[in-house]
C-alpha positions as CSV (number, residue, x, y, z in Angstrom):
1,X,0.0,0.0,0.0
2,X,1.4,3.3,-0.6
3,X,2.1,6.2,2.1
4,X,-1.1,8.2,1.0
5,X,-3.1,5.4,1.2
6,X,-1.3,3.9,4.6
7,X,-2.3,7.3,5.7
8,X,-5.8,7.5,4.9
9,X,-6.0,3.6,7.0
10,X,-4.2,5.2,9.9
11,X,-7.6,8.0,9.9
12,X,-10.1,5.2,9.3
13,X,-9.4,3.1,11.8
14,X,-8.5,5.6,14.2
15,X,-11.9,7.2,13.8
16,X,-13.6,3.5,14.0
17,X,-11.7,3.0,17.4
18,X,-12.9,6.3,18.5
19,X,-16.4,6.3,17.7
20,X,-17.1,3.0,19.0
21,X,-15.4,4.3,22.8
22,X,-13.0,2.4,22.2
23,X,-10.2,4.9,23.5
24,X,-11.8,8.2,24.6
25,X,-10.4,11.9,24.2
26,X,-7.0,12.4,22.8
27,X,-5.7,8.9,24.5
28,X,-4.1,5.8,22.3
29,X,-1.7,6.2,19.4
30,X,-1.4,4.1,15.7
31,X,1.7,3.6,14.1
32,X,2.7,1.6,10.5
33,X,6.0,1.1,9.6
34,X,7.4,1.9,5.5
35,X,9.3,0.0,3.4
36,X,12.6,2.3,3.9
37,X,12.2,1.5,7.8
38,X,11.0,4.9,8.6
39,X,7.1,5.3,10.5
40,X,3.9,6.9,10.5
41,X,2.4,7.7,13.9
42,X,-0.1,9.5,15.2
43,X,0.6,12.8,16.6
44,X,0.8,13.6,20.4
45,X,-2.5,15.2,22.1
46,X,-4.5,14.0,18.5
47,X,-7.6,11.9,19.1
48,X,-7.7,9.1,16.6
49,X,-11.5,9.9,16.2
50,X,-10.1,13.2,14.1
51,X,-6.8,12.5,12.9
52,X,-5.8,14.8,9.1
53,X,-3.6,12.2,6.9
54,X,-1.8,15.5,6.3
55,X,-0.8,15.5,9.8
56,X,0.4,12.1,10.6
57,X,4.2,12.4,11.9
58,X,6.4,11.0,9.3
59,X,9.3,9.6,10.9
60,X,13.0,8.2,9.5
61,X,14.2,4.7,10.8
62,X,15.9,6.4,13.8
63,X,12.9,8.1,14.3
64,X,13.7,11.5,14.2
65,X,10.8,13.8,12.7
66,X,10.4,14.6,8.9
67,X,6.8,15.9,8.2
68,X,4.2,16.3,10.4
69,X,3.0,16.6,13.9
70,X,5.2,16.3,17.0
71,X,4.5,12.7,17.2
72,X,3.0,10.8,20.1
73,X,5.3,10.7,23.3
74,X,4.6,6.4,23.5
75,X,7.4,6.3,20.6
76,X,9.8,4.3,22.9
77,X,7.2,1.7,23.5
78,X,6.3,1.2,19.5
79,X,10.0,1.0,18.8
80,X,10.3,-1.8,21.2
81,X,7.9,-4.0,20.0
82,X,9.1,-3.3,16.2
83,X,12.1,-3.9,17.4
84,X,12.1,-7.1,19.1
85,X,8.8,-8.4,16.7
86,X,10.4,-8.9,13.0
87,X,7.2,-9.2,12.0
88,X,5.4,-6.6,13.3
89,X,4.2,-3.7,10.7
90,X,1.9,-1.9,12.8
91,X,1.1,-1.5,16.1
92,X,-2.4,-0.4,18.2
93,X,-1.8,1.2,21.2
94,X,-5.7,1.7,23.1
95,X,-7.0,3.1,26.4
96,X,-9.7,1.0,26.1
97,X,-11.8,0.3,29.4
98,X,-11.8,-3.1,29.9
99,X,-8.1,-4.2,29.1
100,X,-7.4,-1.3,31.4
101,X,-9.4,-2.7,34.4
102,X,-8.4,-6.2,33.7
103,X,-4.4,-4.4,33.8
104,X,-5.2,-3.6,37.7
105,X,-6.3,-6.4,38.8
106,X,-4.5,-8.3,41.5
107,X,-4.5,-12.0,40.3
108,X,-3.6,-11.9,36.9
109,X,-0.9,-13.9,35.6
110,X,2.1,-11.8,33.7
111,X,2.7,-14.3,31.3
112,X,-1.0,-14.9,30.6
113,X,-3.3,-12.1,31.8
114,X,-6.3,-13.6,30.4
115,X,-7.0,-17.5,30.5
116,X,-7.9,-20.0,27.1
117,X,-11.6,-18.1,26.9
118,X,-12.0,-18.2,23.3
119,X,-10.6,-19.5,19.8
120,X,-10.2,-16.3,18.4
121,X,-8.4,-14.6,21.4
122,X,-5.7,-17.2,20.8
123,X,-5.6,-17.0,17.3
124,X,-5.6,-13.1,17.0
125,X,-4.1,-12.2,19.8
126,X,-1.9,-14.6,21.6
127,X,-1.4,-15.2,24.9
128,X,-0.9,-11.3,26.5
129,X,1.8,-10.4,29.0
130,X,1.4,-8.0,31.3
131,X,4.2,-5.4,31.8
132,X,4.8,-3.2,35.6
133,X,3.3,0.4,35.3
134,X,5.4,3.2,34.1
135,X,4.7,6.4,33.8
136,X,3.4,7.1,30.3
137,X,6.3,7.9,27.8
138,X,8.9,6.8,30.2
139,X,11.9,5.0,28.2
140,X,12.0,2.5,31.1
141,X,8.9,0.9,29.3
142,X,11.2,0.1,26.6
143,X,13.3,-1.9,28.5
144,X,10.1,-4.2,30.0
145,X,8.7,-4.9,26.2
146,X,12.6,-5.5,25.3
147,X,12.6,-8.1,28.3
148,X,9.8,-10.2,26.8
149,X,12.0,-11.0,23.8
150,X,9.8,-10.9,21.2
151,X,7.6,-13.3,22.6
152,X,4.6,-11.3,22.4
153,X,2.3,-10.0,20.0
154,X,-0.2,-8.4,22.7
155,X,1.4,-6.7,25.7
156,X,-1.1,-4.9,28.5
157,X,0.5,-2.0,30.3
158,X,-0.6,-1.8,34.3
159,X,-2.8,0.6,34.8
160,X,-2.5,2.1,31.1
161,X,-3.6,-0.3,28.0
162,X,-3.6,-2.8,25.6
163,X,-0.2,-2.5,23.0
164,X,-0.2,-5.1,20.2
165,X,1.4,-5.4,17.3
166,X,0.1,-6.7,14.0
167,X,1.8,-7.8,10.5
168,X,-0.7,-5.0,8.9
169,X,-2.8,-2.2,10.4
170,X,-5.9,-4.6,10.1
171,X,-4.8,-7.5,12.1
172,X,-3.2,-5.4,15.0
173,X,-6.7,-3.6,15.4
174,X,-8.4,-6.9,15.0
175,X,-6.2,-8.4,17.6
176,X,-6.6,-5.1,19.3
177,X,-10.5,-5.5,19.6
178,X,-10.5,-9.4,20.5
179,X,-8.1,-8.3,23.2
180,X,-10.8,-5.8,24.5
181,X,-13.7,-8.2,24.1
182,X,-12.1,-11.3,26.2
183,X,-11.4,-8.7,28.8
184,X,-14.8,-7.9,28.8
185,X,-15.8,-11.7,29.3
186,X,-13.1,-12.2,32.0
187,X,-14.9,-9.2,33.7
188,X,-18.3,-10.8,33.4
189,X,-17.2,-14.1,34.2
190,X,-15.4,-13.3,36.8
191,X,-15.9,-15.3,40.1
192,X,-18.8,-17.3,38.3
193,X,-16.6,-20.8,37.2
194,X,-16.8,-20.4,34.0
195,X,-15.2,-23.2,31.6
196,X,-12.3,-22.3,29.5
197,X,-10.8,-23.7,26.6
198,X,-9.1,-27.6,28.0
199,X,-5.1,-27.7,27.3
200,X,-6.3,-30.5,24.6
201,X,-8.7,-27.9,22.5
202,X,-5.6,-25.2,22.9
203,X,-3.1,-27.6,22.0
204,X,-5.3,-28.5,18.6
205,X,-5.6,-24.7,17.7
206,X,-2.0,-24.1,18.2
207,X,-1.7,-27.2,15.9
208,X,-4.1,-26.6,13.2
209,X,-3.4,-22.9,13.1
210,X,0.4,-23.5,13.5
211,X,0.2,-20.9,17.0
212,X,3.3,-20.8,18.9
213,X,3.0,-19.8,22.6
214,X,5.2,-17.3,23.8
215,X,6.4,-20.0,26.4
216,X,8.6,-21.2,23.6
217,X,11.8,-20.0,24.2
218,X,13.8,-19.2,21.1
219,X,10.5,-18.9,19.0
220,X,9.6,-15.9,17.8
221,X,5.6,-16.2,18.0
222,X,3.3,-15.8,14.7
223,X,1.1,-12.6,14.5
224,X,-2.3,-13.0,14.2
């Protein structure tokens, strides 16, 4: 896809993010990496419900700024996961309500903050680590994604939001959503029992699907 039309995807699914509540005011930034290794990201203090294509930071592969906005302070946290992801093209970064509460609370796992709940979490998502708080645009945050090695695809930050990367814009806001909508049904769930996927119906999705979970040292794990 070319930059004017990466650009124009950047606003649309920004705006469909937005609308739908999905990360309210000017919270939660978008970025898509180009062919020459350079970004576009959305700019700091810009909701994504009203984002110009004009105005999208344009960014060289060291990511200093050509065109554009200032771009959003969370920069050290997308060049983490591109970093560490080889894969990874785009990358969703959401205040979104759910994935937020689930982030706080006290007896989630950090290698698995949501249990097997359904198919497609695990197939669009991934298992989802969850990483300490920072304060937001602290470099520090860089180090805790860099940590994971690569193992991740969806990362929650405490108290903050979901980050997930994709291998196009679509899938990381697909994986984005799914994220959002198992956190939901953890939250409804929650204390009732409920059954979850058995380690046999996991273990034939990773098969059939050919999912690698992040457990797998030395694997670099598929996006979705």
């Amino acid at each position: 896809m070319s930059e004017s039309g990466l650009r124009e995807e950047i606003c649309r699914f920004g705006r469909s993010l937005f609308e739908r509540g999905l990360t309210p005011g000017s919270s939660g930034n978008i970025s898509v990496q180009l062919e020459d290794g350079g970004w576009l990201v959305t700019p700091t203090n810009a909701s994504l419900g009203f984002l110009d294509p004009a105005r999208i930071s344009r960014l060289d592969p060291a990511g200093r700024l050509l065109s554009g906005d200032p771009p959003t302070k969370e920069i050290p946290l997308h060049a983490a996961l591109y970093e560490t992801r080889s894969k990874a093209r785009a990358i969703v970064h959401l205040h979104s309500t759910h994935s937020v509460a689930l982030s706080m609370l006290p007896e989630i796992d950090p290698r698995a903050v949501l249990p097997p709940m359904t198919p497609y979490y695990l197939m669009r998502a991934g298992a989802t680590a969850l990483v300490p708080y920072h304060r937001p645009g602290d470099p520090a945050v860089a180090d805790a994604i860099r940590s994971l090695a690569g193992r991740y695809s969806s990362v929650l930050l405490a108290n903050h939001g979901p980050v997930v990367a994709g291998a196009s814009l679509e899938a990381a806001v697909f994986a984005t959503e799914e994220l959002e909508e198992t956190a939901k049904l953890y939250l409804l769930l929650r204390g009732l029992n409920p059954r979850y996927l058995s380690p046999d119906q996991v273990a034939d999705l990773n098969r059939h699907f050919g999912l690698e979970p992040p457990d797998e040292e030395g694997h670099e794990g598929h996006d979705h």
